[in-house]
N, C-alpha and C positions, 0 to 999 in steps of 0.2 A: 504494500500500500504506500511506505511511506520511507523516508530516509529523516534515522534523527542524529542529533549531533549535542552533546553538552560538556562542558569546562567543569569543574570545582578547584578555585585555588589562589594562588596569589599574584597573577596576573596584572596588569590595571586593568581597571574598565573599559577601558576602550581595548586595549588589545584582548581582551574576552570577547568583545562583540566581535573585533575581527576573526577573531579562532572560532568561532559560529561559524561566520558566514564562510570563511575558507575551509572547512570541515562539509557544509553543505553543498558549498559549488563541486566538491571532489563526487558527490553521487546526490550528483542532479538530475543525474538520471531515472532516479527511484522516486523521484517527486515533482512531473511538470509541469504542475497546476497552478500552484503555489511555494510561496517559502516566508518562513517570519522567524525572527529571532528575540527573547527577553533575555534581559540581563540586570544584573541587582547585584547587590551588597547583603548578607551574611553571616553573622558572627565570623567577620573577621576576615570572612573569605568573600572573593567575586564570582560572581555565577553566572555563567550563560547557556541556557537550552536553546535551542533551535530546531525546526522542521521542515522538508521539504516534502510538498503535500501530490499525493494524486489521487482526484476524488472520487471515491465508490459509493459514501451514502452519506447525503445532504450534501449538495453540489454549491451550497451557499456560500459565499467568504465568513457568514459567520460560525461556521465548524472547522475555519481556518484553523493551525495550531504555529506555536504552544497557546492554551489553553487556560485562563485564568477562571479560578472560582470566583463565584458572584462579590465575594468579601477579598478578592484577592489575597486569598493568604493559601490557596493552592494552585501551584503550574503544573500542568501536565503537557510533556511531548511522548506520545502513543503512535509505532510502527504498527498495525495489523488489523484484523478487524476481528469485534464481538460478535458472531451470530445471530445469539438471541437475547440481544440488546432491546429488544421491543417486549418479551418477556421482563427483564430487566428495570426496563423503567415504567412500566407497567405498576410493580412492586416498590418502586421507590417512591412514586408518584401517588402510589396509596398511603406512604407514610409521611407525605407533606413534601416532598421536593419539585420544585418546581423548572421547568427547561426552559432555554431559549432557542434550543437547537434541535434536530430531528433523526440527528445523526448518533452513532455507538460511541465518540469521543468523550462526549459529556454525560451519559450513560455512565461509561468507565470510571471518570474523575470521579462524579457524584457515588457511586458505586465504593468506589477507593475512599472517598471520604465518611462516610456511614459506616463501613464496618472491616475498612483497615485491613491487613492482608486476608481475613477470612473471606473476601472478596475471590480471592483466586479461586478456588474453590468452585465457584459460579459462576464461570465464564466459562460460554464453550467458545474458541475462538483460538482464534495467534495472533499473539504479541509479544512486544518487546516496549516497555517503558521505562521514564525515569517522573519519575512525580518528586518534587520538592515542596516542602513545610515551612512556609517563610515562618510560620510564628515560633517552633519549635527547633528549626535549623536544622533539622532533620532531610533526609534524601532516599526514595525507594527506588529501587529497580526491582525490575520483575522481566520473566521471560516465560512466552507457552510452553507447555506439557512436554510438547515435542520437540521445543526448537527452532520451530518449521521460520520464525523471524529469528532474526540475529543480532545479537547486544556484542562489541567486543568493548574490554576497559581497557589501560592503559596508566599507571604512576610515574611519574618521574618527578624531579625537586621542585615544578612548578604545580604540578597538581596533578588530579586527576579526570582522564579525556575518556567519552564514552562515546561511542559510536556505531549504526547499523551497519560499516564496512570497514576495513582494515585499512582502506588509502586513505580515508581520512584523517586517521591519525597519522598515517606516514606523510602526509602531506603537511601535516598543521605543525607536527613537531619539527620536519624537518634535519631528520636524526638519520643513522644508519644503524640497521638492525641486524643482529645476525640471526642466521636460521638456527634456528634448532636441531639439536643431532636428532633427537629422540623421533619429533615429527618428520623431519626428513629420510631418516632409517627406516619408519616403517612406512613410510610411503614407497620407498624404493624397492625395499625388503620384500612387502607385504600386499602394497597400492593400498593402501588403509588411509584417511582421511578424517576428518574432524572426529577421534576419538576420545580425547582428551581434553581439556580445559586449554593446552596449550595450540598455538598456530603454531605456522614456517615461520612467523619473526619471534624472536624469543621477546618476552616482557608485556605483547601484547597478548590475553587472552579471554577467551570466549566465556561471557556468562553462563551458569549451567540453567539447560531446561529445566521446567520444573521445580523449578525455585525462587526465591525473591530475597533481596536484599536489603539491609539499612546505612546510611550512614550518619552520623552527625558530622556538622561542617565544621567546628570546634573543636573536631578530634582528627581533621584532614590529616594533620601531621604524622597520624600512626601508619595511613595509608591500607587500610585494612575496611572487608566490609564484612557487616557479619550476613553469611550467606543460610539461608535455612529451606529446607523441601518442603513445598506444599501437597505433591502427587506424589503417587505411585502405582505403576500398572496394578488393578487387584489381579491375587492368587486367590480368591475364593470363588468359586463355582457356586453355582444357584443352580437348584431343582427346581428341575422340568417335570410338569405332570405325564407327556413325552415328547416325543421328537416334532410332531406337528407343532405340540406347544412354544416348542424351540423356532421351529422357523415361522412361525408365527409374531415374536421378537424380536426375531435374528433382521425378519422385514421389515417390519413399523419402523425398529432405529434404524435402519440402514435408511429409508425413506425417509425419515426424520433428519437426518443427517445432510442427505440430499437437498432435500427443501429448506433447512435454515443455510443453505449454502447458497444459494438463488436469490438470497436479498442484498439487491442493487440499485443504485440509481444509473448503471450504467450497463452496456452491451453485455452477457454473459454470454461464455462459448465449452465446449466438452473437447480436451483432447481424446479422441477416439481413434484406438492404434488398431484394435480387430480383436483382443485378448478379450476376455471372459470381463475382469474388474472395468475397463473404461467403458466396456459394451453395458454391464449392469446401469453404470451413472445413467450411461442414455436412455436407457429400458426403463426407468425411474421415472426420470425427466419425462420422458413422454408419456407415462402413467398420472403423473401429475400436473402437464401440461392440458387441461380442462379449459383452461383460458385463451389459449394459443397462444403462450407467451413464445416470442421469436430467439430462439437458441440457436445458437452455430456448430453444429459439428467438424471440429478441423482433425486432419491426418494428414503426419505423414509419412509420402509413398516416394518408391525407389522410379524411376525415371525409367525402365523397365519394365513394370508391372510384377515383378516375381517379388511377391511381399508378404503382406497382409492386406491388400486390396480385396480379394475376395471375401475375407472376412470381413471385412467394413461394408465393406458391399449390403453383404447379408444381414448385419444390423440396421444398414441403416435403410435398407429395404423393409423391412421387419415393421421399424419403429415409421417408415413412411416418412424418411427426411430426410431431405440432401444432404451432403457431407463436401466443405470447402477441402481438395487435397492439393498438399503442398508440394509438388516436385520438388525433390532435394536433391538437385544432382550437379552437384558441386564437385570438382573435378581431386584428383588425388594431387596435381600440381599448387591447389588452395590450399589441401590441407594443414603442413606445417605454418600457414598466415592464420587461420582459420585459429587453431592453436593458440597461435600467440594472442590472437584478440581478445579469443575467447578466459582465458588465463587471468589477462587483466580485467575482468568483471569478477570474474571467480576470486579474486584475491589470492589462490592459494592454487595449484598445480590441477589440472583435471587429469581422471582416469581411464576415459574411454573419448571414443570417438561419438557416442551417444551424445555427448553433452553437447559438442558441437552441432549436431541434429535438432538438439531443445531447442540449442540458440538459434536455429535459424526459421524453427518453427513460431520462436516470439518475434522476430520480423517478421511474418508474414501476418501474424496476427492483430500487428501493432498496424501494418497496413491495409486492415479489415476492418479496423475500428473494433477489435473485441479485446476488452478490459480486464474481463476477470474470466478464467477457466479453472474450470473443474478438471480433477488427475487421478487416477486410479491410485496413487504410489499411496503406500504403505500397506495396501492387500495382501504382499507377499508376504510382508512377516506377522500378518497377525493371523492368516489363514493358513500358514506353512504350505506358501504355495513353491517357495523353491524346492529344488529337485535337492540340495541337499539335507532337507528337514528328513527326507525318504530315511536315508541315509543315519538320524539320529534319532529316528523314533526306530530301527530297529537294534540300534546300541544298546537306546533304554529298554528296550523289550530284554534284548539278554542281558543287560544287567540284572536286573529282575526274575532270571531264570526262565523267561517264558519263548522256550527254543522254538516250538510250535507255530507259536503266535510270529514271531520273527519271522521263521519259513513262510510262511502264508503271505504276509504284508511284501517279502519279496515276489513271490511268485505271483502275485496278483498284478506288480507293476510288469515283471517280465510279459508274462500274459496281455496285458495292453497293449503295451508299447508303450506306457503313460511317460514314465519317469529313466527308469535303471539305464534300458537301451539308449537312453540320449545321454547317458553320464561319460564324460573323457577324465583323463587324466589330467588334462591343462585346468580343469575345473574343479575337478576334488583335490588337488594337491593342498592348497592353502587351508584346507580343514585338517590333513592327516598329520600325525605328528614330525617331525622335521626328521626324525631316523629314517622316516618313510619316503624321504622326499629326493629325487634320482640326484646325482651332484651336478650341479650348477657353477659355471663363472662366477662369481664375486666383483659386481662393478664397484663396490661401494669406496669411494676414497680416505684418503689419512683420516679427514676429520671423525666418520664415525663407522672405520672396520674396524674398529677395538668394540663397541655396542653390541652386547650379547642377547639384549634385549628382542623375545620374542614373545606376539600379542597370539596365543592359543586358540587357536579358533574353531578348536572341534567342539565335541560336546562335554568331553572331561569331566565324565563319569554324572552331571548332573540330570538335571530332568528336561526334555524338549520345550517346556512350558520356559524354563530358565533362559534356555537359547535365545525363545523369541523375544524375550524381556528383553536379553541384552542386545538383540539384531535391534529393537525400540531405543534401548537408550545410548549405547555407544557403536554397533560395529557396522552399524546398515544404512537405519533413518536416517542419522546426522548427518551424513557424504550424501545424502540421494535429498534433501531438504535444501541442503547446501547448496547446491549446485540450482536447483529448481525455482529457488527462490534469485540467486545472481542470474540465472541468464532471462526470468521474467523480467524480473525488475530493469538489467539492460536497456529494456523496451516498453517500460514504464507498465509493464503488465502486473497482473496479481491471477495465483497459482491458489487454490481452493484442495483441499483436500480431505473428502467425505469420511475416507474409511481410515483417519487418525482425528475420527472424532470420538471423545476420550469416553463416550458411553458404549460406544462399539466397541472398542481395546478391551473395553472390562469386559463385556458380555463374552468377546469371544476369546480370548489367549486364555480364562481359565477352563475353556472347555475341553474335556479328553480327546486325547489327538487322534483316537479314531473314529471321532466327529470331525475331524477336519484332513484326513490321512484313510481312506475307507474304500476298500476295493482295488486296491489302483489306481485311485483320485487323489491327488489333492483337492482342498477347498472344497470337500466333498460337500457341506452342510451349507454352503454359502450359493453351491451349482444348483444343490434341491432347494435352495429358495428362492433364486433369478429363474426359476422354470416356467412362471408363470410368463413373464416380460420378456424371453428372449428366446428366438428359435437355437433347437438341438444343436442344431452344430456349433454351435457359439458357444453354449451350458456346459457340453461335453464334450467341447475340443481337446484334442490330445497332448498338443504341443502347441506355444507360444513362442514369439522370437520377437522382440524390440526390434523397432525400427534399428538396423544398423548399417554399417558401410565392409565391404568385403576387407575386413580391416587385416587377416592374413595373406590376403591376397593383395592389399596394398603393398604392404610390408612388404614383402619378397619379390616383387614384381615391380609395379607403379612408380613407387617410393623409393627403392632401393637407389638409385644415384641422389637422389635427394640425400637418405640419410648418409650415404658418406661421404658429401658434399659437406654438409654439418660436423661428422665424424674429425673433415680436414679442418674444419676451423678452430679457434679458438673458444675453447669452454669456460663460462662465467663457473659451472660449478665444479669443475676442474679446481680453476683457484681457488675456490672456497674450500676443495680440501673432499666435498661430498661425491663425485663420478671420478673414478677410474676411465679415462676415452680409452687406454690402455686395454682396459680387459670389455669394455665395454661393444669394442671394435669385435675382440674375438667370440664375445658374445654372439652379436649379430652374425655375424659367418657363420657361428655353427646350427644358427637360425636357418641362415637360407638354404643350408645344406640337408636338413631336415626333412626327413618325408611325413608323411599323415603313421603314426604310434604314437604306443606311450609314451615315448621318449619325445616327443614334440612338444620344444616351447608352449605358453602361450605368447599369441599376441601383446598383451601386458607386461611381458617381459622385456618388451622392444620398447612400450607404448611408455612406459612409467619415465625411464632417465629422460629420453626424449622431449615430453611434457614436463619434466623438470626444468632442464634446461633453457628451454622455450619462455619457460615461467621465471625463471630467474635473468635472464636478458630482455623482460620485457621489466623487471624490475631493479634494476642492477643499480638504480639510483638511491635507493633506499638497502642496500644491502651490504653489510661490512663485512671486508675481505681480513679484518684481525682474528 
């Protein structure tokens, strides 16, 4: 929705107001509606919040932000949007609060004012905030359940700098940062992404979802904030009278979900790829489209036709509605620009060639006039719809002694075709334990091949229920949010996400996973309940494949004089101490030499240093070579 930016410290006043506005020009792009900045004085300290606005509900200048209370003694700047802020105020406006706005801004403040962080609690939405107490001098931040918006902080001797993207700070301070071993290793290592609190610059980092924060401005000097959890995915399971009963709920919220996502003053649209989860949104949508409210279906499709065309096709034949598709056919001589563009929105290194796919899907959308879209993402891990959930629900089976039951759950994907026969080695590797793992070149250079540090990614011995919690809070969501939210916002879009709405999370990840793992299926409980809205082949499709680019086939063919074009040049993370071009080189050769087995890289293996690099020379102004 929105790009915010705020100061606390000892600045002067005027150079806080500038450190606003040069914090918001850096991601202008996340707000081109508007922008406004307050600034004051504070036990001691000078403050400045700032927003740049792009509007989804109440299109008025007076839902401008930052945001003052009626008595001015609260400011609030608010990235995301409330839901069911009309529920909300609904309830506030029964106990005497009065609006002048019509929008979830002042919903939120007044909401935060009344009953203080029990307020999170009640919000179904995403966000990221900083609200300040002029009377008490006090400062909250907050950030959604999931993340899905972005708060990073920032200390150093002048104070401290918040912000919805990481150039802003590297802009305003004007500093050089160095990367981090730890995030860099397991990017390189791993391709692992926002798992941790820390970024690639070391000092700045990422507020944790699901939490909220205080500070007093009186106590700036300790440089500390006290951080405390409001969420957490439940593990308790609710009885079902039975299964009908279940999907009986499983629909209502997921339709519920659906429909408080539709509230706009502005174009809404469905990314729709052909998979089962973006086909439900639309199968929803036009169950609940009574009114003929004018929705956009975008995809997109490979310049060939060999995709998911057919399956889009069929939905959106189904549901009776055209569907805008996006040629993406962008050539392989783009790609490493493509790259670098895309990098500097992202703030931080991308992992696949997908991303660049999104990105260029919000250009086409931004040139459609469609504002806010609706995304399947997070289906996959709270329905254990990857193929390696397969793989850990029959761990937990034989943990548990149940040999039988293991056999069966395999045999029934063999039997399909659903899951097992599509499993490579390029793809289970980063789950097995590293004894398991074939030997590899070691690109990593001086600065962190001494880092022994490895992030576990199997199931280790715990319960699949555990997995998905952590695919929620650190090994999945956060990279797949991350990214979704940078290449929207790029293009002043906003990314809607149904099924990480926190009443579905609960309903379904405590449910036994052979309600969601059944036959041979994934997402079994969620396919018997899109049956009514979407034809067979869509419910019970076998296989799913993201929009991608022949990205092995780049590599080894297309791309190949490119990368060792790049190979011959000069490496920014060479100097930094983090690539080996050395072994990096013999890598790639014994890449291209490779045929289709086990023993075949993946893609990722090539895609990761490369995107490093890419990412660190488009950043190389803010980056310390000490």
């Amino acid at each position: 929705m929105c790009g915010l930016a705020a100061f606390f410290g000892n600045l002067s006043p005027e150079a806080v107001y500038g450190c606003i506005e040069k914090m918001l020009g850096a991601q202008a792009h996340r707000g081109p509606d508007s922008s406004g900045v307050w600034s004051g004085t504070k036990s001691g300290a000078n403050i400045g919040v700032g927003l740049r606005r792009l509007k989804i509900l109440d299109l008025s200048d007076s839902a401008n932000q930052p945001m003052l209370s009626g008595d001015n003694r609260f400011v609030l700047v608010f990235n995301g949007e409330i839901y069911n802020y009309l529920e909300l105020r609904a309830r506030l406006a029964a106990s005497g609060v009065c609006f002048r706005t019509n929008g979830d801004t002042e919903v939120l403040l007044q909401a935060l004012i009344k009953w203080g962080p029990d307020a999170f609690a009640q919000l179904n939405g995403m966000w990221a905030l900083v609200l300040v107490d002029l009377m008490s001098g006090r400062v909250m931040l907050s950030r959604d359940r999931f993340g899905i918006k972005p708060l990073y902080t920032y200390w150093d001797e002048r104070g401290l700098y918040i912000s919805s993207e990481i150039k802003a700070i590297l802009e305003v301070t004007g500093k050089k940062f160095c990367v981090s071993p730890n995030v860099a290793n397991a990017f390189l290592n791993q391709n692992l992404l926002s798992i941790s609190r820390q970024t690639f610059f070391e000092g700045i980092e990422e507020f944790p979802p699901a939490h909220w924060a205080v500070m007093d401005l009186c106590q700036l000097n300790k440089k500390s904030l006290h951080v405390s959890r409001y969420w957490s995915v439940s593990q308790d399971r609710r009885d079902y009278v039975s299964e009908n009963d279940l999907l009986e709920v499983l629909r209502d919220t997921f339709m519920d979900s659906v429909k408080l996502r539709l509230r706009s003053d502005v174009p809404v649209g469905v990314l729709l790829s052909g998979g089962l989860d973006s086909s439900a949104i639309a199968g929803v949508l036009h169950h609940l489209n009574a009114k003929g409210r004018n929705i956009t279906l975008i995809s997109a499709v490979a310049p060939n036709g060999a995709d998911e065309q057919p399956f889009i096709d069929a939905t959106a034949s189904h549901i009776k509605h055209g569907v805008e598709k996006v040629i993406l056919d962008y050539s392989p001589s783009d790609a490493l620009d493509l790259i670098s563009e895309v990098s500097w929105f992202n703030d931080e290194p991308i992992y696949n060639f997908s991303i660049v796919a999104h990105y260029l899907l919000m250009v086409r959308a931004r040139e459609l006039g469609i504002t806010v879209l609706l995304s399947g993402q997070g289906a996959d891990e709270i329905l254990c719809g990857y193929k390696k959930y397969l793989g850990f629900y029959i761990q937990e089976l034989l943990q548990h002694g149940k040999l039988l039951m293991a056999a069966e759950v395999a045999a029934s994907s063999f039997k399909r075709k659903t899951i097992l026969p599509q499993v490579t080695y390029q793809e289970a590797k980063r789950y097995l334990p590293r004894w398991l793992h074939l030997p590899d070149i070691d690109i990593r250079g001086p600065a962190i091949i001494d880092i022994s540090e490895w992030v576990s990614l199997g199931l280790n011995g715990g319960r699949v229920m555990d997995r998905q919690i952590a695919d929620l809070e650190q090994f999945s969501v956060p990279g797949i949010v991350h990214y979704e939210d940078r290449m929207s916002m790029a293009m002043g879009r906003e990314i809607r996400l149904p099924y990480l709405d926190y009443r579905l999370v609960n309903l379904i990840v405590p449910l036994p996973v052979d309600l969601k793992i059944r036959d041979g299926w994934t997402k079994w409980i969620f396919r018997k309940t899109m049956e009514p809205f979407l034809p067979k082949n869509i419910v019970w499709r076998k296989d799913k494949q993201n929009f991608t680019v022949p990205q092995n086939e780049w590599f080894r063919h297309q791309l190949r004089d490119s990368v060792f074009r790049l190979l011959d040049s000069e490496w920014v993370t060479a100097d930094l101490g983090l690539v080996s071009t050395k072994n990096f080189r013999k890598r790639y050769e014994v890449y291209l030499q490779q045929t289709n087995g086990i023993a075949e890289m993946s893609f990722k293996d090539i895609f990761s240093p490369i995107a490093l690099e890419l990412w660190a020379r488009r950043f190389e102004r803010h980056l310390s070579h000490a």
